[in-house]
C-alpha positions as a LaTeX table, in Angstrom:
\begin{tabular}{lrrr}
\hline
Residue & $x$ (\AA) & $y$ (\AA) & $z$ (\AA) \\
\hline
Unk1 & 8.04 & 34.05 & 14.16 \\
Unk2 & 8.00 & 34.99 & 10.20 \\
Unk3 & 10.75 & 33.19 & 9.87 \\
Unk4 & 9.23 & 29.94 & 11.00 \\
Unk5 & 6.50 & 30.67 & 9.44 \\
Unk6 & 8.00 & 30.74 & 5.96 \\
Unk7 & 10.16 & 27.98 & 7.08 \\
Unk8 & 6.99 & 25.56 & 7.54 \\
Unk9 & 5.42 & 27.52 & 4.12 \\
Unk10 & 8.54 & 26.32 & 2.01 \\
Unk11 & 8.92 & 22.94 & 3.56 \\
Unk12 & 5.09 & 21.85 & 2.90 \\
Unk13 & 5.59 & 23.36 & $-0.82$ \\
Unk14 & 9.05 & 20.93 & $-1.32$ \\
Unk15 & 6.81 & 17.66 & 0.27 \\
Unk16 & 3.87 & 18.53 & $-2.13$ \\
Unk17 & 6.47 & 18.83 & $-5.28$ \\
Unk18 & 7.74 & 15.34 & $-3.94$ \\
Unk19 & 4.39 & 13.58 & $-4.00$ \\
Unk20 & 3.41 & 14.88 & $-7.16$ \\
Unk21 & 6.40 & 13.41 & $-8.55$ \\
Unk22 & 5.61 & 9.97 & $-6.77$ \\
Unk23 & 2.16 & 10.19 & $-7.98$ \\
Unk24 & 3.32 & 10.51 & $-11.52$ \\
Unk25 & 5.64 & 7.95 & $-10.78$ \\
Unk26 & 3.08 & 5.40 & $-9.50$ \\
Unk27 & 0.41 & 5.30 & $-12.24$ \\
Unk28 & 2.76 & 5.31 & $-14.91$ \\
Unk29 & 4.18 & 2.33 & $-13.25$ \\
Unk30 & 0.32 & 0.76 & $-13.34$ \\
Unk31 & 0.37 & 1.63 & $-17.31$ \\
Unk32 & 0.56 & $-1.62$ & $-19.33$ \\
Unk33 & 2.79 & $-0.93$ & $-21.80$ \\
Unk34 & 4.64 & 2.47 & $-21.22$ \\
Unk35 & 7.44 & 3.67 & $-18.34$ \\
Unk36 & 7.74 & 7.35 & $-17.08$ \\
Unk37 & 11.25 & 8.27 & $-18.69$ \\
Unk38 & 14.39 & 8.48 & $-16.26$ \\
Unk39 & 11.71 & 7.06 & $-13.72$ \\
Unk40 & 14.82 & 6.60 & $-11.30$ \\
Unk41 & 16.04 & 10.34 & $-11.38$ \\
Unk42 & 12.50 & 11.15 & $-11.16$ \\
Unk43 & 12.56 & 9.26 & $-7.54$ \\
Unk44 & 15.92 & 10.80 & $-6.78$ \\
Unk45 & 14.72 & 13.70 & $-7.05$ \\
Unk46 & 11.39 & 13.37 & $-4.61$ \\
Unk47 & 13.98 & 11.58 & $-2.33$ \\
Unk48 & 16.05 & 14.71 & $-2.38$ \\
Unk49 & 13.18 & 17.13 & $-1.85$ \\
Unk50 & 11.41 & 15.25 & 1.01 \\
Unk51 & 15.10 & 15.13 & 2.60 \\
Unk52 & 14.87 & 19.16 & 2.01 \\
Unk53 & 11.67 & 19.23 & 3.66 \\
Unk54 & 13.37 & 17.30 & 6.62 \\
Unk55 & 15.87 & 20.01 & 6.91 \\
Unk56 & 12.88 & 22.71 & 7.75 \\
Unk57 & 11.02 & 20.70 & 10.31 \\
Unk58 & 11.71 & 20.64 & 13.91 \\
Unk59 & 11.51 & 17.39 & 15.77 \\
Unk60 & 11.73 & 16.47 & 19.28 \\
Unk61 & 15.11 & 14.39 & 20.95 \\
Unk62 & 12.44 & 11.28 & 21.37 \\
Unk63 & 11.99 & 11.82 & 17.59 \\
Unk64 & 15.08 & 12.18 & 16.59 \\
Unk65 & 16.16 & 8.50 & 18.05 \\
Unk66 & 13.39 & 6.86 & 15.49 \\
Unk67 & 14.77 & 9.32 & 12.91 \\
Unk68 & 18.28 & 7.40 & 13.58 \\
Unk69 & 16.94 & 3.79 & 13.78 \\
Unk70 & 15.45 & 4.13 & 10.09 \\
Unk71 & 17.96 & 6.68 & 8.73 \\
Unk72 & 20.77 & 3.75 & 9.89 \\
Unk73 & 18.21 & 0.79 & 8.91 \\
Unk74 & 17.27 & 1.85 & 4.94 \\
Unk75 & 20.94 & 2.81 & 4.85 \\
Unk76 & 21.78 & $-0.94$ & 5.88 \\
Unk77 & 19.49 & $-1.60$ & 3.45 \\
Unk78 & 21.12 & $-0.09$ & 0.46 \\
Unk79 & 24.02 & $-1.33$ & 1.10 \\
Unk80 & 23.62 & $-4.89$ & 1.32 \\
Unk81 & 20.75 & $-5.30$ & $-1.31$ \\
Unk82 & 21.63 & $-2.41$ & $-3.34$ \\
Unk83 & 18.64 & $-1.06$ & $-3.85$ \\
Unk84 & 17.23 & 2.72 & $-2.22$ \\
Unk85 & 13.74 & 1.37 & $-1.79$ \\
Unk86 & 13.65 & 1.65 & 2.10 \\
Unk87 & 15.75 & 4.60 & 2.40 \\
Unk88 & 13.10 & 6.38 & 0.43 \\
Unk89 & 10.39 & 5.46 & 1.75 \\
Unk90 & 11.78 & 6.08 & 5.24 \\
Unk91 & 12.90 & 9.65 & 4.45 \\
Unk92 & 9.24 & 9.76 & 3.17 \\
Unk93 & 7.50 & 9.32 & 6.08 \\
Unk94 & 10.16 & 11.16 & 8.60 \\
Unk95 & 9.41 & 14.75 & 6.22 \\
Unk96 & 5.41 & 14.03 & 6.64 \\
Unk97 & 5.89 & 15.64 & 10.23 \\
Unk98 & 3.50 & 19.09 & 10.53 \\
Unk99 & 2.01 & 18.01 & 6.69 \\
Unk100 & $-1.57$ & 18.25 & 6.99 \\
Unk101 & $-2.56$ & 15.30 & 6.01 \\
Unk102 & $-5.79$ & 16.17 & 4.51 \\
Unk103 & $-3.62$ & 18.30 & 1.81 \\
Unk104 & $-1.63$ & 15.00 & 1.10 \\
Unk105 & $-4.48$ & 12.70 & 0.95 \\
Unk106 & $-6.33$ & 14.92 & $-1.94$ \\
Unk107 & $-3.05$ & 15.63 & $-4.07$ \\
Unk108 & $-3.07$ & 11.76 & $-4.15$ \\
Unk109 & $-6.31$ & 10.72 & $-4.56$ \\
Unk110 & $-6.64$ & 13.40 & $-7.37$ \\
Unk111 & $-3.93$ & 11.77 & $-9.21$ \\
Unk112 & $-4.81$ & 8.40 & $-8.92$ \\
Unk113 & $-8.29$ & 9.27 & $-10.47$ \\
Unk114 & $-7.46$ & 11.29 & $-12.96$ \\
Unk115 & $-4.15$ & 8.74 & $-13.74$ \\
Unk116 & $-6.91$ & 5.94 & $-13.95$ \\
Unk117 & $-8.89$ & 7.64 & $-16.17$ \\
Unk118 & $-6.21$ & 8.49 & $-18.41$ \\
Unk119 & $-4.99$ & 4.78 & $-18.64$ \\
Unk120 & $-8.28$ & 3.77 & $-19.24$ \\
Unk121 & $-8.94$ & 7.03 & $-21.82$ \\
Unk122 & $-5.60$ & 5.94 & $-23.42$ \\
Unk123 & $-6.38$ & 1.80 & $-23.99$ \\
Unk124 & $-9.90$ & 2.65 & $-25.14$ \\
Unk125 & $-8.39$ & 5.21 & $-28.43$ \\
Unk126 & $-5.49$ & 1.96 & $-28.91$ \\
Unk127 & $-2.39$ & 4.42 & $-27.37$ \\
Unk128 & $-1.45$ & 2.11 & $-24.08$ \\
Unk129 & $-2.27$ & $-2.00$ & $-23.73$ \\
Unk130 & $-5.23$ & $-3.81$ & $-24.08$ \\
Unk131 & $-8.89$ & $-2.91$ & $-22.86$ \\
Unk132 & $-9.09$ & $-7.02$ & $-21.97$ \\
Unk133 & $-7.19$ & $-9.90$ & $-21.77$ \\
Unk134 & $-8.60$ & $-13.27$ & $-23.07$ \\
Unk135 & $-5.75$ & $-15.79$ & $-21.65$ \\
Unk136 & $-5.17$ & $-18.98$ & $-19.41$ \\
Unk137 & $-4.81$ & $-16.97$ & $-15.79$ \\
Unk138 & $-4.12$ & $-20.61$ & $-14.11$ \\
Unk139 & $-7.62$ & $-20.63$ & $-13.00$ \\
Unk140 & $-10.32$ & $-22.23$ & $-14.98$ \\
Unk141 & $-9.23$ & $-22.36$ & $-18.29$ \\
Unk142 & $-9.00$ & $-19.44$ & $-20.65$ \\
Unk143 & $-10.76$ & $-16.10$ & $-19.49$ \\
Unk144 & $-11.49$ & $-12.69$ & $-20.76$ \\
Unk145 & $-10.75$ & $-10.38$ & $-17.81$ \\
Unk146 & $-10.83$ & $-6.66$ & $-18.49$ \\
Unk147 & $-7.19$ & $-5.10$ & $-17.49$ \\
Unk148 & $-8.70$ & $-1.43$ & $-19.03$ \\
Unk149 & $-5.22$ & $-0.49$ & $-20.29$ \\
Unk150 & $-3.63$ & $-1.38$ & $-16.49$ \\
Unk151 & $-0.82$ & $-4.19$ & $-15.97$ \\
Unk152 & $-3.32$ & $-7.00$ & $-15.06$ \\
Unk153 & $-7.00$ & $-7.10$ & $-14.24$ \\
Unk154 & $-6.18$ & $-7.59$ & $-10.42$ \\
Unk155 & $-4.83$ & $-3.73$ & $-10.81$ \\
Unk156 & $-7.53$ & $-1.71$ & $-11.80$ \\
Unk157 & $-9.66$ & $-3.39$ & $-9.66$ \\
Unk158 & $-7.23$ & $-2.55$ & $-6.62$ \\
Unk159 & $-6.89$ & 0.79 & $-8.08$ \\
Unk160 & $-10.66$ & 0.84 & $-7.32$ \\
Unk161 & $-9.84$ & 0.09 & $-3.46$ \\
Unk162 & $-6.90$ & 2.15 & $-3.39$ \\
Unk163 & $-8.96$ & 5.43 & $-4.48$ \\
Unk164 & $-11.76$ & 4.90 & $-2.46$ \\
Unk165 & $-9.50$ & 4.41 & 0.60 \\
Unk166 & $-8.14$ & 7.52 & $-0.29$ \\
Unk167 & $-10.83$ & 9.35 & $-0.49$ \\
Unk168 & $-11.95$ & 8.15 & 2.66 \\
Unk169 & $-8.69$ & 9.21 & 4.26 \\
Unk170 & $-9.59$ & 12.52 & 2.37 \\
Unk171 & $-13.30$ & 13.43 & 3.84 \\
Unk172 & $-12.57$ & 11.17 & 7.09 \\
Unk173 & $-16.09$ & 9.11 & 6.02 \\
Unk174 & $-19.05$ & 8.72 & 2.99 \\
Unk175 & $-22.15$ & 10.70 & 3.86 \\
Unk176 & $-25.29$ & 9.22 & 2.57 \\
Unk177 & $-26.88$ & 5.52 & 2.17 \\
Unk178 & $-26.96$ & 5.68 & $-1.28$ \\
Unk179 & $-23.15$ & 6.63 & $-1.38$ \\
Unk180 & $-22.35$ & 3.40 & 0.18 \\
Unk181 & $-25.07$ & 1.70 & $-1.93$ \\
Unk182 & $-22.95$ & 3.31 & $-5.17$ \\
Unk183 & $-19.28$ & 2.16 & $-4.11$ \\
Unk184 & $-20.39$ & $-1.60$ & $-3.47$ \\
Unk185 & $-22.25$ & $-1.57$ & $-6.91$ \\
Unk186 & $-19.84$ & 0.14 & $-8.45$ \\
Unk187 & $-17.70$ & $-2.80$ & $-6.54$ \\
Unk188 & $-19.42$ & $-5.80$ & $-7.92$ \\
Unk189 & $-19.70$ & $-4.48$ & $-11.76$ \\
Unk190 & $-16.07$ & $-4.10$ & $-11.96$ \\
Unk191 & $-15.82$ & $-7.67$ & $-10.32$ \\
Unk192 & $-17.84$ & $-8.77$ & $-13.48$ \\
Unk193 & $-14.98$ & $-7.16$ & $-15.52$ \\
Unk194 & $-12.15$ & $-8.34$ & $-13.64$ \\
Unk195 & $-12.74$ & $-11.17$ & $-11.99$ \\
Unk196 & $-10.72$ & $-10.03$ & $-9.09$ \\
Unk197 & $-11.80$ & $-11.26$ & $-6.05$ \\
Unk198 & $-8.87$ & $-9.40$ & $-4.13$ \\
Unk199 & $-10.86$ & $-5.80$ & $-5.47$ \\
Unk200 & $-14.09$ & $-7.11$ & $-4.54$ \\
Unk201 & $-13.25$ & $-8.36$ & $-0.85$ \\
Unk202 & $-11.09$ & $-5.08$ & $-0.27$ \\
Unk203 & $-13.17$ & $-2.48$ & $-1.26$ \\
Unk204 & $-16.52$ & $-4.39$ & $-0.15$ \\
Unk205 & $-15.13$ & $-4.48$ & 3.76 \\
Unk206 & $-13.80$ & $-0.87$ & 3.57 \\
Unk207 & $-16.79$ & 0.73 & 2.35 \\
Unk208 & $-18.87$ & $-2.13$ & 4.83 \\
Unk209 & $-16.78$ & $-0.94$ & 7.73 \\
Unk210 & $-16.53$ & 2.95 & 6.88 \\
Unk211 & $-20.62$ & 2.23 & 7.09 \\
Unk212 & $-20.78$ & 0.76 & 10.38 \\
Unk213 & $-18.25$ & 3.51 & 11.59 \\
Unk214 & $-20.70$ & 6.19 & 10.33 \\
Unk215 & $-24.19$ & 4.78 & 11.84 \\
Unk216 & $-23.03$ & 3.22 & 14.87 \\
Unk217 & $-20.81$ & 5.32 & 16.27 \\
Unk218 & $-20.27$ & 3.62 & 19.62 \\
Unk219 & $-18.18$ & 0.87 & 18.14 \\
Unk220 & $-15.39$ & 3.31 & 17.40 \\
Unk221 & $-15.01$ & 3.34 & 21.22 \\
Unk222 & $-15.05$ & $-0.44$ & 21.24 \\
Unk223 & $-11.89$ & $-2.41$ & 21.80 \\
Unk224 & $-12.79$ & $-5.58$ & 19.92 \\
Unk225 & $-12.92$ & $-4.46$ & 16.64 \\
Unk226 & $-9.53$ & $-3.46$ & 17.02 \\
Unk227 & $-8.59$ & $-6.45$ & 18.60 \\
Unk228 & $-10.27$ & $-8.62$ & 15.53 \\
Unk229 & $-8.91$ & $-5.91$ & 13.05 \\
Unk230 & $-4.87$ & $-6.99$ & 14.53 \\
Unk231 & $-5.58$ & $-10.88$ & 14.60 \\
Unk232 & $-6.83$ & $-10.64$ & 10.84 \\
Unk233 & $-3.27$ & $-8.53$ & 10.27 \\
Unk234 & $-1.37$ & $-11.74$ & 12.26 \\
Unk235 & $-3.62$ & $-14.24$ & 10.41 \\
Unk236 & $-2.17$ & $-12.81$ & 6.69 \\
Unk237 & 1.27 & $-13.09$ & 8.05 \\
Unk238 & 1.10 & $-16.35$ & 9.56 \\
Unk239 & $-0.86$ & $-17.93$ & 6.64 \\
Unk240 & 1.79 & $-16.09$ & 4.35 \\
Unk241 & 4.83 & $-18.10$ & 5.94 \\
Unk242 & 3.48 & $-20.98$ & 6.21 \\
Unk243 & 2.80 & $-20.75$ & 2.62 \\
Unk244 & 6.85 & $-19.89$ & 2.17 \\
Unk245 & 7.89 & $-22.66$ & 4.28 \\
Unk246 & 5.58 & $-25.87$ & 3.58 \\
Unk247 & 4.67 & $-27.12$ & 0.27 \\
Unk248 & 0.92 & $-27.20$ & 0.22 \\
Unk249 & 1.02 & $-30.56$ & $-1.30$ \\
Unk250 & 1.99 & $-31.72$ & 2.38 \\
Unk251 & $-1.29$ & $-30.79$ & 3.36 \\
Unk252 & $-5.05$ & $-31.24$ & 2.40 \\
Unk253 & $-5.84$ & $-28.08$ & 4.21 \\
Unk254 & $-3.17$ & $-26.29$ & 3.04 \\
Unk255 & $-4.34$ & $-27.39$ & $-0.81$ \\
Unk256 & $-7.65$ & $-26.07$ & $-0.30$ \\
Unk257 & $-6.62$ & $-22.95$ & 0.98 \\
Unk258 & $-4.22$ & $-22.44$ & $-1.55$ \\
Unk259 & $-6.83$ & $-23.35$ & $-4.26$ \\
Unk260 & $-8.87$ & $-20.24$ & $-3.20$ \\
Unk261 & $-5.93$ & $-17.68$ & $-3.04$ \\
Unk262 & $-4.82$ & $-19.20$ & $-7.13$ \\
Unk263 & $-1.76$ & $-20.66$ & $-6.09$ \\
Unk264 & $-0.32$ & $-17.76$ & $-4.30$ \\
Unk265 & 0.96 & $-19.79$ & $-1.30$ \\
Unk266 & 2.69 & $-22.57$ & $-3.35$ \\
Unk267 & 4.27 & $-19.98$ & $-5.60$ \\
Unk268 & 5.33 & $-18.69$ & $-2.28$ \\
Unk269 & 7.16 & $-21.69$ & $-1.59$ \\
Unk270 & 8.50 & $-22.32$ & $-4.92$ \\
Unk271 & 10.23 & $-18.61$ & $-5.02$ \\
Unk272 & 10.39 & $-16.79$ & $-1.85$ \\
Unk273 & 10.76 & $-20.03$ & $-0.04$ \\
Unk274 & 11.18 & $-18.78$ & 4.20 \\
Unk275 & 14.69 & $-20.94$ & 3.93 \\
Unk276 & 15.99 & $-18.05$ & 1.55 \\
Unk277 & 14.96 & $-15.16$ & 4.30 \\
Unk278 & 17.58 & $-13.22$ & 5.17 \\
Unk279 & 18.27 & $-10.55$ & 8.38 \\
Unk280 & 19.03 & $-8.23$ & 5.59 \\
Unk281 & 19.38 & $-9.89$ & 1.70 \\
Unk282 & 21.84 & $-9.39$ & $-0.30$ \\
Unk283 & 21.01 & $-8.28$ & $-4.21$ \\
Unk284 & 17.93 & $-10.03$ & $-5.63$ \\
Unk285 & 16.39 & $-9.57$ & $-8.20$ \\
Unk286 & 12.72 & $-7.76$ & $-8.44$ \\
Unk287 & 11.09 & $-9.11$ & $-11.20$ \\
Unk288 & 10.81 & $-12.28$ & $-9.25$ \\
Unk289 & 8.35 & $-11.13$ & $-6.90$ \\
Unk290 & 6.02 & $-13.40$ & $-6.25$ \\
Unk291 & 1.81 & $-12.58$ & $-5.85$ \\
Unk292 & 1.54 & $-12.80$ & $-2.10$ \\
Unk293 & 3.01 & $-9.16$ & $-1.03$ \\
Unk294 & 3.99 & $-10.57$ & 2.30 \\
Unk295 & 6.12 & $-13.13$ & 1.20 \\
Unk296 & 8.27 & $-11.24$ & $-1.38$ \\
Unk297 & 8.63 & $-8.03$ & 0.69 \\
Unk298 & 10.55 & $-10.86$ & 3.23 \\
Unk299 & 12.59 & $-12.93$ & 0.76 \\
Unk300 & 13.04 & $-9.59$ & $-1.53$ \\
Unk301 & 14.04 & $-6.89$ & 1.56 \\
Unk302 & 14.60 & $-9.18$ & 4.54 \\
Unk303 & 13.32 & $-10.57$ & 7.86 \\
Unk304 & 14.14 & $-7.21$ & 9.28 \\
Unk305 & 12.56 & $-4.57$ & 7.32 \\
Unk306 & 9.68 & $-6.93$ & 7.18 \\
Unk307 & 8.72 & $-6.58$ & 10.80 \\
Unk308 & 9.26 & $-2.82$ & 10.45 \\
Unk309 & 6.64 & $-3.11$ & 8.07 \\
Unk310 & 4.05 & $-5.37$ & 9.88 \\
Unk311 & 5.36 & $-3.68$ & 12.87 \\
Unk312 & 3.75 & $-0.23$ & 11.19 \\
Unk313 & 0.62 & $-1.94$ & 10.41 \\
Unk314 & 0.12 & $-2.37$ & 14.37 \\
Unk315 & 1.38 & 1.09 & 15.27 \\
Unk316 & $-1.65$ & 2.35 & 12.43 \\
Unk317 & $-4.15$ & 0.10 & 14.44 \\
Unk318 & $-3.10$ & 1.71 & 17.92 \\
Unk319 & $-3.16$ & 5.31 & 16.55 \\
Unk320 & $-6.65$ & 4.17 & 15.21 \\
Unk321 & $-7.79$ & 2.64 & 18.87 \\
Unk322 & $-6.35$ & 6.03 & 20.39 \\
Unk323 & $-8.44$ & 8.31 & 17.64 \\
Unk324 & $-11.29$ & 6.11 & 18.20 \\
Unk325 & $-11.57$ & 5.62 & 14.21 \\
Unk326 & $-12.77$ & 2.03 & 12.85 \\
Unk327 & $-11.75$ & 3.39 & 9.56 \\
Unk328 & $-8.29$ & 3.67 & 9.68 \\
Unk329 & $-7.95$ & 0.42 & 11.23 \\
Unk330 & $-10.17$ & $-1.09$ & 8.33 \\
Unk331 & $-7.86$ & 0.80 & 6.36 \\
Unk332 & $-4.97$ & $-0.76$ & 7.66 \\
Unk333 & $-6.46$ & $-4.33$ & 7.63 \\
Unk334 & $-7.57$ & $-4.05$ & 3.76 \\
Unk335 & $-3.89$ & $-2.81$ & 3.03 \\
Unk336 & $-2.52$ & $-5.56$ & 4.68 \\
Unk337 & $-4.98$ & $-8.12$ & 2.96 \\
Unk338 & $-3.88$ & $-6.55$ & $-0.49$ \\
Unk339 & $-0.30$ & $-7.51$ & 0.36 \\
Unk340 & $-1.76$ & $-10.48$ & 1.33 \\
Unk341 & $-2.55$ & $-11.34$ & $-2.31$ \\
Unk342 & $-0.57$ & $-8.68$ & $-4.63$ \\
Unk343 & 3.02 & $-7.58$ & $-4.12$ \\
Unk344 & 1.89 & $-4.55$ & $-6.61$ \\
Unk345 & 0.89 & $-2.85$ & $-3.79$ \\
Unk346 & 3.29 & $-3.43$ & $-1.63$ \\
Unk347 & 6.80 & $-3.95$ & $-4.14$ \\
Unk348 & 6.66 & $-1.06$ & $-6.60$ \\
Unk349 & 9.14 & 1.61 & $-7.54$ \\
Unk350 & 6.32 & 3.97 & $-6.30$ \\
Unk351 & 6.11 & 4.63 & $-2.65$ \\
Unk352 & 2.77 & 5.81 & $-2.83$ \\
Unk353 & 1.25 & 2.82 & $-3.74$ \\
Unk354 & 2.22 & 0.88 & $-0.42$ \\
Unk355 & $-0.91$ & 2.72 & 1.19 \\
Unk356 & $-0.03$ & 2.30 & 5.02 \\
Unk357 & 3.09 & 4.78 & 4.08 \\
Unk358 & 0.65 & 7.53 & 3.56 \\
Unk359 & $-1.25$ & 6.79 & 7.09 \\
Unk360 & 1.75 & 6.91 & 8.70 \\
Unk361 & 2.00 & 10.73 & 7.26 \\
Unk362 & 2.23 & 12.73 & 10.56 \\
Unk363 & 1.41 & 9.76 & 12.29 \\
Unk364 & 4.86 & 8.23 & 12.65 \\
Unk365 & 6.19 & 9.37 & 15.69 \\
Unk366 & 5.42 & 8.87 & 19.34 \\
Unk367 & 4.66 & 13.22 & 21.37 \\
Unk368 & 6.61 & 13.84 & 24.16 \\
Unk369 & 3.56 & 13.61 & 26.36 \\
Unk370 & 3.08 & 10.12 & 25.91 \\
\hline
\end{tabular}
């Protein structure tokens, strides 16, 4: 019994020394104009220690199948596009079995604040990037959108969504009114700074939703909003292939639409057109990643891994209808919507910042009494 004991104790320290490393990984990657120094052993080397952390966990035979499927699937991966993207991230989520989650959630969210307020100490003394941009963002001329030391405006805005989310995966909900009244102000000043509408829609229905989850509790039981939360899931993915198959000149509708996402499903077509999909890619190359998330993680990692990752989104929302929690399928929904209209979070040398990887921590696997 000891022995499993200190078995568990030294497999939960090796997946904590693994995300710490991803953390540092991840906001150095947001950082405008500075890279985290042999950033790929750095990965290696929280690939090898979640793999470690594998090693001390038990699993069940039913378990042990998935553990297969992806082990042989982000090996498929690497070999035909060359790149360990999948591998990691599926290793990732396989050594999150008996984490608590709770423990996982804070280490991150800790790091992403204190990251962001580093970046933003750093721009503000002159030491990383620019506190604002004033440039032609292919919108309505030139603009002066504050990027506080962060790759592009869009980011630190996100950043905004992507900590509160976590700290709502953290303490399960926001207690208070004027807690909620806080985040959506908080919301709509840095929408004055950024100009991102992405931020502002993102955050605004996750703090909206973690709301109605708190004060009417009886819709956590409720089937439809699970029902709406997986048709607005299905409605970015269809609206994302369309926009990689059809030129939205074809189409007045299409224009329109395309007019309020800023050109992200025409760049779609241009560069991850659907006719380049592949089962499983061959090398291409990253930096060509295109704004709409959905698009690129297709043309860039294949048809395949693609529906692995939608398919996860619709896993998150069952686990959320079987928990009865409105929040993590709003979670799961605003993640999705963020691919929608950023690859940043989705396409990034940092697994952490592809959010439904960290609700799938412990949440992965199908018991043996199902």
């Amino acid at each position: 019994m000891q022995l499993i004991k200190n078995r568990e104790k030294l497999g939960n320290i090796l997946f904590v020394a693994a995300i710490v490393i991803e953390v540092a990984i991840m906001m150095t990657d947001h950082m405008s104009s500075f890279t985290l120094p042999f950033r790929g052993r750095f990965a290696q080397l929280a690939f090898v220690l979640f793999g470690c952390k594998i090693l001390t966990t038990k699993y069940t035979k039913r378990q042990w199948l998935v553990i297969i499927i992806l082990g042989l699937l982000g090996t498929v991966s690497y070999f035909t596009m060359g790149d360990e993207y999948v591998l990691r991230a599926a290793v990732m989520i396989i050594a999150s079995k008996d984490v608590k989650r709770e423990i996982s959630y804070n280490i991150i969210f800790i790091g992403a604040l204190v990251g962001t307020i580093i970046i933003i100490g750093m721009a503000a003394l002159g030491l990383n990037g620019r506190l604002y941009e004033i440039k032609d963002y292919g919108r309505d001329g030139i603009e002066k959108r504050w990027c506080l030391g962060f790759n592009h405006a869009n980011n630190i805005h996100c950043m905004f969504w992507y900590i509160t989310a976590l700290f709502i995966c953290a303490r399960r909900s926001i207690r208070g009114i004027y807690h909620y009244i806080i985040l959506l102000v908080a919301d709509v000043l840095l929408y004055l700074l950024t100009a991102s509408k992405t931020g502002l829609i993102a955050t605004a229905i996750l703090v909206v939703m973690t709301a109605f989850s708190h004060y009417f509790k009886k819709l956590n039981a409720a089937k439809l909003p699970y029902i709406l939360g997986a048709f607005a899931v299905t409605a970015c993915t269809v609206v994302s292939i369309i926009g990689a198959r059809y030129s939205c000149f074809e189409s007045s509708f299409c224009a329109k639409l395309d007019g309020f996402l800023n050109q992200r499903l025409n760049m779609s077509h241009d560069y991850a057109n659907l006719l380049d999909w592949r089962l499983f890619p061959g090398p291409r190359e990253l930096g060509k990643a295109v704004d709409n998330g959905i698009a690129s993680f297709g043309y860039l990692y294949g048809i395949v891994m693609l529906v692995l990752m939608l398919g996860s989104i619709y896993w998150i929302i069952l686990k959320a209808y079987k928990e009865r929690s409105i929040i993590l399928m709003t979670l799961a929904v605003t993640c999705t919507f963020v691919w929608f209209m950023e690859s940043t979070f989705i396409i990034n040398a940092s697994l952490l910042c592809t959010l439904s990887y960290i609700l799938l921590f412990d949440r992965w696997y199908i018991s043996e009494s199902v």
